[in-house]
PDB file with one MODEL, atoms N, CA, C and O in Angstrom:
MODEL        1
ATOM      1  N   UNK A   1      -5.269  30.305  16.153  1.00  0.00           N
ATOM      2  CA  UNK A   1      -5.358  28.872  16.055  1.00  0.00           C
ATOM      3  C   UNK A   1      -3.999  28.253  16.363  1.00  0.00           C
ATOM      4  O   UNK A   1      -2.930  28.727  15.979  1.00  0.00           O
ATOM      5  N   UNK A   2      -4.157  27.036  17.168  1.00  0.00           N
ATOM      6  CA  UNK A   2      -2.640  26.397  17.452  1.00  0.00           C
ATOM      7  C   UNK A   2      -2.326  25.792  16.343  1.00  0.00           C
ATOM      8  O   UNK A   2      -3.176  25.340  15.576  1.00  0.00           O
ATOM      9  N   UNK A   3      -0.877  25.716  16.118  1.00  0.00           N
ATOM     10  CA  UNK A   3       0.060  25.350  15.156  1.00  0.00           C
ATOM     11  C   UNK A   3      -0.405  23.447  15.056  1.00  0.00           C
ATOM     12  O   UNK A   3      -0.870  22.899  14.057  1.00  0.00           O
ATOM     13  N   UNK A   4      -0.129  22.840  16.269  1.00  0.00           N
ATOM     14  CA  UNK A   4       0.261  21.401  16.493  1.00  0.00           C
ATOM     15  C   UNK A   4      -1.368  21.042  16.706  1.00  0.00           C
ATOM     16  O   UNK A   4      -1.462  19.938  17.243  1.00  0.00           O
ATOM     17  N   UNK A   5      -2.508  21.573  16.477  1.00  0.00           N
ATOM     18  CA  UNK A   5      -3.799  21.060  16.758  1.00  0.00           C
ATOM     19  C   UNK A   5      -4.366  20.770  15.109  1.00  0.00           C
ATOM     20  O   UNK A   5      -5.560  20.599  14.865  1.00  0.00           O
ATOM     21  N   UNK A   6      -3.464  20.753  14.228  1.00  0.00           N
ATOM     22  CA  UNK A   6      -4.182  20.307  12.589  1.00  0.00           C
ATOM     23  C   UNK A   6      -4.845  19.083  13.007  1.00  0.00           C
ATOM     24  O   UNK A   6      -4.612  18.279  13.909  1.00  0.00           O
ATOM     25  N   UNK A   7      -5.850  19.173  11.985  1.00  0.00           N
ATOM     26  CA  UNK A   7      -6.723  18.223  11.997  1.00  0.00           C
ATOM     27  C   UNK A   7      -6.117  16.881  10.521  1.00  0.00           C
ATOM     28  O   UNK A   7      -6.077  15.655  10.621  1.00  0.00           O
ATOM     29  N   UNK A   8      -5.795  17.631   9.480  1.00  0.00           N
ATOM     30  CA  UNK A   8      -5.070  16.695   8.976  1.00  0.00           C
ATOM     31  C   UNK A   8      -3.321  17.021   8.751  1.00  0.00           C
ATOM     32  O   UNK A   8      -2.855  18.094   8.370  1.00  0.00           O
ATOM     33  N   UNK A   9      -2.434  15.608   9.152  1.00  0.00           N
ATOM     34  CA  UNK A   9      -1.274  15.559   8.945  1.00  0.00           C
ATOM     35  C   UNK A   9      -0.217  15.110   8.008  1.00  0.00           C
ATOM     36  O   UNK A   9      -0.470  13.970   7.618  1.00  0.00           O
ATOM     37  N   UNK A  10       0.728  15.525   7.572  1.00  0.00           N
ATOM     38  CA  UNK A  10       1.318  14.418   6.740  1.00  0.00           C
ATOM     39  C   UNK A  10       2.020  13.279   7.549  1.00  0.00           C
ATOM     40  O   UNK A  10       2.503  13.326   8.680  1.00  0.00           O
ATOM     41  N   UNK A  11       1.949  12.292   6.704  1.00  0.00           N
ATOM     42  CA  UNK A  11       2.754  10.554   7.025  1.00  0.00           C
ATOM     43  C   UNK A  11       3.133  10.347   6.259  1.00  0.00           C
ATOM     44  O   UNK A  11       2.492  10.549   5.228  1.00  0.00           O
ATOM     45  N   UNK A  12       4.740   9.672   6.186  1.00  0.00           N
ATOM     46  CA  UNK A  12       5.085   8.482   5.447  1.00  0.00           C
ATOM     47  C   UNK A  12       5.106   7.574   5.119  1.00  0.00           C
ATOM     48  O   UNK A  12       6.069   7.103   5.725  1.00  0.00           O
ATOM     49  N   UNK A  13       4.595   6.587   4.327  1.00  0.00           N
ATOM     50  CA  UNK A  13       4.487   5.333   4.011  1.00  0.00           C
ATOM     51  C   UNK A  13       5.851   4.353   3.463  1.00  0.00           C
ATOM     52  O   UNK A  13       6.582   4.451   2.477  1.00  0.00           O
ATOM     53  N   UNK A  14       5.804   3.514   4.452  1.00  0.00           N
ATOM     54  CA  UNK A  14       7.144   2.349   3.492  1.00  0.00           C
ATOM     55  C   UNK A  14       6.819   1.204   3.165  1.00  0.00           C
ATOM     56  O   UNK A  14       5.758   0.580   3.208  1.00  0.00           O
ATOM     57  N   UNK A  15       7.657   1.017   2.888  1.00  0.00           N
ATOM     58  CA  UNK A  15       7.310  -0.862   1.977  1.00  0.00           C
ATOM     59  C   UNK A  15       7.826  -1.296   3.637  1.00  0.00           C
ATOM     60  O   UNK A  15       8.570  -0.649   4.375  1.00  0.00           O
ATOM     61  N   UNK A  16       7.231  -2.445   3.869  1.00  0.00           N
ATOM     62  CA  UNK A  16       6.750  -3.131   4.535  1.00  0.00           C
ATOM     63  C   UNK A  16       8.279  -4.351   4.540  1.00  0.00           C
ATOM     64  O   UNK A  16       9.072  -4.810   5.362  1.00  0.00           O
ATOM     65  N   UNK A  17       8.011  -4.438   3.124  1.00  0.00           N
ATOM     66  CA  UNK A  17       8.788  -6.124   2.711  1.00  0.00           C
ATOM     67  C   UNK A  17      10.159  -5.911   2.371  1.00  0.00           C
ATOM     68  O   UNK A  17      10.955  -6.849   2.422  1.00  0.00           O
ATOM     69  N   UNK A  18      10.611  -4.411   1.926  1.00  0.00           N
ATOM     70  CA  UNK A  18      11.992  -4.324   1.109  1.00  0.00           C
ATOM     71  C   UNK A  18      12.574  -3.112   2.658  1.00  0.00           C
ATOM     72  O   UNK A  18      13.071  -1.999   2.486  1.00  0.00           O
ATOM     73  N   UNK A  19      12.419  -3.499   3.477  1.00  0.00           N
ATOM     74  CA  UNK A  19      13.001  -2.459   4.565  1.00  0.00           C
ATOM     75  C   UNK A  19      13.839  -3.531   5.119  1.00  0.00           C
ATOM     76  O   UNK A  19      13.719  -4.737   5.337  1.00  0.00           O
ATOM     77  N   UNK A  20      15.098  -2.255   5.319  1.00  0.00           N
ATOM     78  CA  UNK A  20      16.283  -2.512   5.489  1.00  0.00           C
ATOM     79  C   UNK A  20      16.663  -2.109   7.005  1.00  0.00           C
ATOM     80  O   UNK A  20      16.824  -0.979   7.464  1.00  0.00           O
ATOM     81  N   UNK A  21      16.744  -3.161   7.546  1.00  0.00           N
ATOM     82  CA  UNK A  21      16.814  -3.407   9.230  1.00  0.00           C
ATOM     83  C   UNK A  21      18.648  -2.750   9.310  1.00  0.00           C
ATOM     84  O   UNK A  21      19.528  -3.076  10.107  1.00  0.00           O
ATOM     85  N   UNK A  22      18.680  -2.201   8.676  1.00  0.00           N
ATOM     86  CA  UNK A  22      20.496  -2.072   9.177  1.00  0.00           C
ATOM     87  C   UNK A  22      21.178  -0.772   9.779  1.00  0.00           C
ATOM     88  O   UNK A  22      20.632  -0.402  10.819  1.00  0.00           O
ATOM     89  N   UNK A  23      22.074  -0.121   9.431  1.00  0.00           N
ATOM     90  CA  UNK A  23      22.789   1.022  10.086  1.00  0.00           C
ATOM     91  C   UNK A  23      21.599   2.285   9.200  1.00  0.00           C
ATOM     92  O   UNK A  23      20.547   2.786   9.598  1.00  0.00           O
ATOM     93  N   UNK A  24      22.261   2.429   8.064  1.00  0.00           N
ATOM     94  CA  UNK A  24      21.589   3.062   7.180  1.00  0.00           C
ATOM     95  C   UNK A  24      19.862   3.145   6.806  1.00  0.00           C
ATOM     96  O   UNK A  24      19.534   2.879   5.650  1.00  0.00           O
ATOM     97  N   UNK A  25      19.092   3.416   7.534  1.00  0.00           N
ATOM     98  CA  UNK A  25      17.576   3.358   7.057  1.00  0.00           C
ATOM     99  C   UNK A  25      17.378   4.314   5.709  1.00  0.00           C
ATOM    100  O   UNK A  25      16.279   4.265   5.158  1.00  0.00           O
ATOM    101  N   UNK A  26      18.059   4.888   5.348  1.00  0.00           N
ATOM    102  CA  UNK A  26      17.758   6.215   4.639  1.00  0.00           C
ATOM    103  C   UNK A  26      18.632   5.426   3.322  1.00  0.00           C
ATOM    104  O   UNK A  26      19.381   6.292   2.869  1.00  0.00           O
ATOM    105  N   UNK A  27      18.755   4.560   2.804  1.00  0.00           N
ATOM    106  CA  UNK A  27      19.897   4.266   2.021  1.00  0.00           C
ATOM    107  C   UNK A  27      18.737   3.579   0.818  1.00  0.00           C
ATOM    108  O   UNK A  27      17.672   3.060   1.154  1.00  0.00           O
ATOM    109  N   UNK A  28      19.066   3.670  -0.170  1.00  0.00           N
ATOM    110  CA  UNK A  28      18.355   3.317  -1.622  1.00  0.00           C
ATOM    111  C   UNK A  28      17.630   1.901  -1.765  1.00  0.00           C
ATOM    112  O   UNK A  28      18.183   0.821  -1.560  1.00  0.00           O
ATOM    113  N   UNK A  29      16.825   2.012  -1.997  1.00  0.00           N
ATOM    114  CA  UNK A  29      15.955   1.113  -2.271  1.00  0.00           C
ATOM    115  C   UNK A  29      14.904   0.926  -1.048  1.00  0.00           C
ATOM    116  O   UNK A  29      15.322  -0.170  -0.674  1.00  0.00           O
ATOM    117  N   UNK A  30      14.440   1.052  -0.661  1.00  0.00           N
ATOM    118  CA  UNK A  30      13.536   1.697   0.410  1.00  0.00           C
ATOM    119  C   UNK A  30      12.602   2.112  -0.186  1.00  0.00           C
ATOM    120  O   UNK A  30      12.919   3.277  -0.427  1.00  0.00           O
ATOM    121  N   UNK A  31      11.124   1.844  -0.813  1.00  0.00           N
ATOM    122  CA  UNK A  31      10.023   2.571  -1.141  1.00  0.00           C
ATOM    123  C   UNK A  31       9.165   3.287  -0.300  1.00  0.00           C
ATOM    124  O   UNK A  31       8.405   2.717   0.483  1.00  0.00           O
ATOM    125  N   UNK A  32       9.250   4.650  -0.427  1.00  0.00           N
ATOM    126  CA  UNK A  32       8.558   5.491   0.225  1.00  0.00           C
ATOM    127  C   UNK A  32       7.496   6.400  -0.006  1.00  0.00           C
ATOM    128  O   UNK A  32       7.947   7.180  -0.845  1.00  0.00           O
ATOM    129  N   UNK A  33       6.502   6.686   0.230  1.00  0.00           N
ATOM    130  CA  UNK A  33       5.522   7.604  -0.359  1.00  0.00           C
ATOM    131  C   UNK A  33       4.953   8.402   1.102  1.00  0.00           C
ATOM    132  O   UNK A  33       5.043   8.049   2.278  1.00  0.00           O
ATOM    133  N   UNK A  34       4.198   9.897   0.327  1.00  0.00           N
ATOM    134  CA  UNK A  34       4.038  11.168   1.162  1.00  0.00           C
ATOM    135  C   UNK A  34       2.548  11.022   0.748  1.00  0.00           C
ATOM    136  O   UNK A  34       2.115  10.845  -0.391  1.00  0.00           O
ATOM    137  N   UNK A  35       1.828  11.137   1.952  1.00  0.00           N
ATOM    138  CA  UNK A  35       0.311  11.167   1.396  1.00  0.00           C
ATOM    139  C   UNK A  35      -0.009  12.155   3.355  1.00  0.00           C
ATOM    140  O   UNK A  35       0.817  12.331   4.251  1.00  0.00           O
ATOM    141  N   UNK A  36      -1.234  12.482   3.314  1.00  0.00           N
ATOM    142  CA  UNK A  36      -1.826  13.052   4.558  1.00  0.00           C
ATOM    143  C   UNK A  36      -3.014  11.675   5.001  1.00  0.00           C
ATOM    144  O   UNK A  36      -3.213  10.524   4.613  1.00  0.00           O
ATOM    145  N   UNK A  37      -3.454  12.380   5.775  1.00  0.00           N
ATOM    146  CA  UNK A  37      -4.267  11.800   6.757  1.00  0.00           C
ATOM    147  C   UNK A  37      -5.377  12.361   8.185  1.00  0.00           C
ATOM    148  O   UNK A  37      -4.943  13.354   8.769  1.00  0.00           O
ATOM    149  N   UNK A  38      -6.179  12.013   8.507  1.00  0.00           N
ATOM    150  CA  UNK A  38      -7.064  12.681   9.111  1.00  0.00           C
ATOM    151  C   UNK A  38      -6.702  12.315  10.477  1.00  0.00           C
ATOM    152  O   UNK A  38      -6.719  11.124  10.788  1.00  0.00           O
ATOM    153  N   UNK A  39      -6.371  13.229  11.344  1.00  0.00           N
ATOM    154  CA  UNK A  39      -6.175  12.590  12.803  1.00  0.00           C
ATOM    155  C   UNK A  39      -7.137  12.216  13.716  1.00  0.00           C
ATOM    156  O   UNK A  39      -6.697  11.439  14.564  1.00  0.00           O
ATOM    157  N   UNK A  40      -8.436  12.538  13.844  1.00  0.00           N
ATOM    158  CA  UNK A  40      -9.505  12.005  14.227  1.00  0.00           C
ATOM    159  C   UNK A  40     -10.343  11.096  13.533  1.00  0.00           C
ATOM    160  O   UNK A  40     -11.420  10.571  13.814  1.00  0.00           O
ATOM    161  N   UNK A  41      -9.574  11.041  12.545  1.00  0.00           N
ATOM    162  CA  UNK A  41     -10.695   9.704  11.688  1.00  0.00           C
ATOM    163  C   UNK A  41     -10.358   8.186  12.285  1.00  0.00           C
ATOM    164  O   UNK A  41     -11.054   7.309  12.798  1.00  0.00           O
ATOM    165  N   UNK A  42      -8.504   8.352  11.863  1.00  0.00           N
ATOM    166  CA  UNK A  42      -7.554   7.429  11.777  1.00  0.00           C
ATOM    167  C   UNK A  42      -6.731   7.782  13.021  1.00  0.00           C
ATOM    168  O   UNK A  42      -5.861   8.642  12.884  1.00  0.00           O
ATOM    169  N   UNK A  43      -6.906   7.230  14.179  1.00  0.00           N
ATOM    170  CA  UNK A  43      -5.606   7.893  14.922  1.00  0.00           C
ATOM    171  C   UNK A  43      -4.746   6.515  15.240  1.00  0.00           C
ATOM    172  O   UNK A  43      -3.927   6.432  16.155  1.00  0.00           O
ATOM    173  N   UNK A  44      -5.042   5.566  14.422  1.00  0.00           N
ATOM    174  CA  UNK A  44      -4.026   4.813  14.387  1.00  0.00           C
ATOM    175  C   UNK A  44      -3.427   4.527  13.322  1.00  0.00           C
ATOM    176  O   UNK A  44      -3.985   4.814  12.263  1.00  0.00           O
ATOM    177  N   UNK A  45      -2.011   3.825  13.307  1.00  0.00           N
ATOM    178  CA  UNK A  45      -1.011   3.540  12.149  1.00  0.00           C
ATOM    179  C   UNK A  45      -1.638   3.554  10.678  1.00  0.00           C
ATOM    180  O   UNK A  45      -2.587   2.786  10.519  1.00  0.00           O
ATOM    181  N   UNK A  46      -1.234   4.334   9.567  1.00  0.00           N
ATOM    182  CA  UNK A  46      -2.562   3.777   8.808  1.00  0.00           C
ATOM    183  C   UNK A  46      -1.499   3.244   8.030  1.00  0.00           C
ATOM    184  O   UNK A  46      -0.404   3.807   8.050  1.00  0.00           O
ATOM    185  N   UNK A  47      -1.782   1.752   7.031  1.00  0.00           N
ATOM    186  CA  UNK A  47      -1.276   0.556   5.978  1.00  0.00           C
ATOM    187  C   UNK A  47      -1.979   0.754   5.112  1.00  0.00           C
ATOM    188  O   UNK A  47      -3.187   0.758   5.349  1.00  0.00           O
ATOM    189  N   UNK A  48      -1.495   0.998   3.754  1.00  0.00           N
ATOM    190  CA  UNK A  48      -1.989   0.985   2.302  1.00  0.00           C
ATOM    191  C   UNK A  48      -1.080   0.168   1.766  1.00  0.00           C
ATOM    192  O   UNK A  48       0.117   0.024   2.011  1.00  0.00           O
ATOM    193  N   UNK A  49      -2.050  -0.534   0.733  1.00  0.00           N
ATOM    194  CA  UNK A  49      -1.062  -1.045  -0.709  1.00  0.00           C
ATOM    195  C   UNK A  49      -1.096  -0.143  -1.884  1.00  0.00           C
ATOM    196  O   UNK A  49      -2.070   0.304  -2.491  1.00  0.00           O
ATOM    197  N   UNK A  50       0.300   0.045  -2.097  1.00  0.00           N
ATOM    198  CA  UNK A  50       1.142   0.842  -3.045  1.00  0.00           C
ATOM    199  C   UNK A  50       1.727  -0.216  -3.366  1.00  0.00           C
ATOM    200  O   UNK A  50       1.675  -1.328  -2.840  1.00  0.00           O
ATOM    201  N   UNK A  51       2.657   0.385  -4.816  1.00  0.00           N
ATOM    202  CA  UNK A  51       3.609  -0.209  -5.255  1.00  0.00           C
ATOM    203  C   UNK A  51       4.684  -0.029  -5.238  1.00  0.00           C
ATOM    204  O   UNK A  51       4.993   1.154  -5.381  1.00  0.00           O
ATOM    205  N   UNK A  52       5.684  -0.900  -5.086  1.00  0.00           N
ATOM    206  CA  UNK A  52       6.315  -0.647  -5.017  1.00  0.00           C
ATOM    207  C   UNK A  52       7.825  -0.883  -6.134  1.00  0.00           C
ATOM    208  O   UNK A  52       8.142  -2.034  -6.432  1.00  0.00           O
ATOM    209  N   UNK A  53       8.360  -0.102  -6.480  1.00  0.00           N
ATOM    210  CA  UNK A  53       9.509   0.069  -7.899  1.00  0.00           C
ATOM    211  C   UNK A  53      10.448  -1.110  -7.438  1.00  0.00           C
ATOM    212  O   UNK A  53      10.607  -1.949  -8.325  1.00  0.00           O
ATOM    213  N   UNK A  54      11.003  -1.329  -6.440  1.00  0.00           N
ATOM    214  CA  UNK A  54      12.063  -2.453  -5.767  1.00  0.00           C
ATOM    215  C   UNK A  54      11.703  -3.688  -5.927  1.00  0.00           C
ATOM    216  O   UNK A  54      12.325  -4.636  -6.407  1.00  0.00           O
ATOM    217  N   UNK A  55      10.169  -3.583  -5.293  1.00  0.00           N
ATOM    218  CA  UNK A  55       9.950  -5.172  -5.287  1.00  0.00           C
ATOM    219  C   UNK A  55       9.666  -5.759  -6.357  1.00  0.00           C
ATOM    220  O   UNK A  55       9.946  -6.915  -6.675  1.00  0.00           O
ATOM    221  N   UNK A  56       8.620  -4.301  -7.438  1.00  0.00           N
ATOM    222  CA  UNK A  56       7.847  -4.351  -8.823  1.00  0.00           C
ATOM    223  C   UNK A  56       6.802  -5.441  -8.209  1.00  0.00           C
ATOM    224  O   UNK A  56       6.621  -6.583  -8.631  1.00  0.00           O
ATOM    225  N   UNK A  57       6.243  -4.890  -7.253  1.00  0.00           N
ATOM    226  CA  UNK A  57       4.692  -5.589  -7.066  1.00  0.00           C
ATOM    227  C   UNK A  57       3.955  -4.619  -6.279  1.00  0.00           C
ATOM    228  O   UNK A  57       4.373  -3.463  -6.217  1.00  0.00           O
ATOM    229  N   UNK A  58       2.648  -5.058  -5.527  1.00  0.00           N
ATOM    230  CA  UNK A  58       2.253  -3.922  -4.825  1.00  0.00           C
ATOM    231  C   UNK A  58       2.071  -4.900  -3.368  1.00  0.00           C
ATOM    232  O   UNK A  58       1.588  -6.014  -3.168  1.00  0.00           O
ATOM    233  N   UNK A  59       2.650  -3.974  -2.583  1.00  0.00           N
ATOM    234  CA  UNK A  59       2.923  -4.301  -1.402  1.00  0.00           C
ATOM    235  C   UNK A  59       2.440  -3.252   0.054  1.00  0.00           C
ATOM    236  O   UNK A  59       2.330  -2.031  -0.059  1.00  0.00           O
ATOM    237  N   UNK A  60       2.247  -3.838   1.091  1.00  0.00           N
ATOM    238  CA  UNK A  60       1.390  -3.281   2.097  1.00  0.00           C
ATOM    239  C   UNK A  60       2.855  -1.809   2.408  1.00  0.00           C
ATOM    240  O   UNK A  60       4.077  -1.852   2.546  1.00  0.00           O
ATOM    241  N   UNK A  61       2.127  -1.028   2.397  1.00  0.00           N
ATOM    242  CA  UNK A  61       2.973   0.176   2.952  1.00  0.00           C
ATOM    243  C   UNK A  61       2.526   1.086   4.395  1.00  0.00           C
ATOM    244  O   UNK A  61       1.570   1.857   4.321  1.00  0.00           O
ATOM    245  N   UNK A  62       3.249   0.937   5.618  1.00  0.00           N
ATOM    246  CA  UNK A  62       3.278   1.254   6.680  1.00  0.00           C
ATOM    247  C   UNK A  62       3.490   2.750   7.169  1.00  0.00           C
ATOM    248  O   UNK A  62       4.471   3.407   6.823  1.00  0.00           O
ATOM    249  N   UNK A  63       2.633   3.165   7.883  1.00  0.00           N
ATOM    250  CA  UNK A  63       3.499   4.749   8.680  1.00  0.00           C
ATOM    251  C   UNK A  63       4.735   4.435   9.389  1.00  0.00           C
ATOM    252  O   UNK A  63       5.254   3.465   9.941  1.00  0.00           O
ATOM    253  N   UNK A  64       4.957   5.499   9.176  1.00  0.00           N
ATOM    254  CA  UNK A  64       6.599   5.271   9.513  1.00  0.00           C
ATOM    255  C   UNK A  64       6.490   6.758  10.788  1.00  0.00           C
ATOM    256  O   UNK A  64       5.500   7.485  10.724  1.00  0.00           O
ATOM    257  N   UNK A  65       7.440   6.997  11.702  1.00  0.00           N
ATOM    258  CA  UNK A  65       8.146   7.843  12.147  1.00  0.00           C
ATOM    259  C   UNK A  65       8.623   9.118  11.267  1.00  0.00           C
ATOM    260  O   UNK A  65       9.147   8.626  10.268  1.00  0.00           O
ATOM    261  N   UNK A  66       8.662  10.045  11.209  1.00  0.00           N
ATOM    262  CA  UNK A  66       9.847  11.506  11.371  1.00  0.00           C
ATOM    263  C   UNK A  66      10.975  11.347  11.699  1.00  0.00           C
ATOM    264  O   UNK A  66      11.732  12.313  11.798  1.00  0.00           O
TER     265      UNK A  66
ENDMDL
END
């Protein structure tokens, strides 16, 4: 079986609202969460609301990049 043909993957999710457009992306306060996902279900971006500890509300959380 090929390695890169999984059917489900992991993604990262970020806060949406508390992301930090600057040098540092990786720098504190940034809410992030690890969840999977189905690649033929969803093969686009998938957005959940989570909460988030920064903002202390629950806010839309985005796939992000590797």
């Amino acid at each position: 079986m090929a390695k890169g043909k999984d059917v489900r993957v992991k993604v990262i999710l970020e806060c949406k609202s508390c992301v930090r457009n600057g040098i540092n992306k990786e720098s504190p306060g940034i809410s992030r969460y690890i969840t999977q996902k189905n690649r033929h279900n969803t093969p686009n971006r998938l957005e959940l609301k989570k909460f988030c500890p920064y903002c202390y509300k629950h806010t839309i959380h985005g796939e992000i990049m590797k």
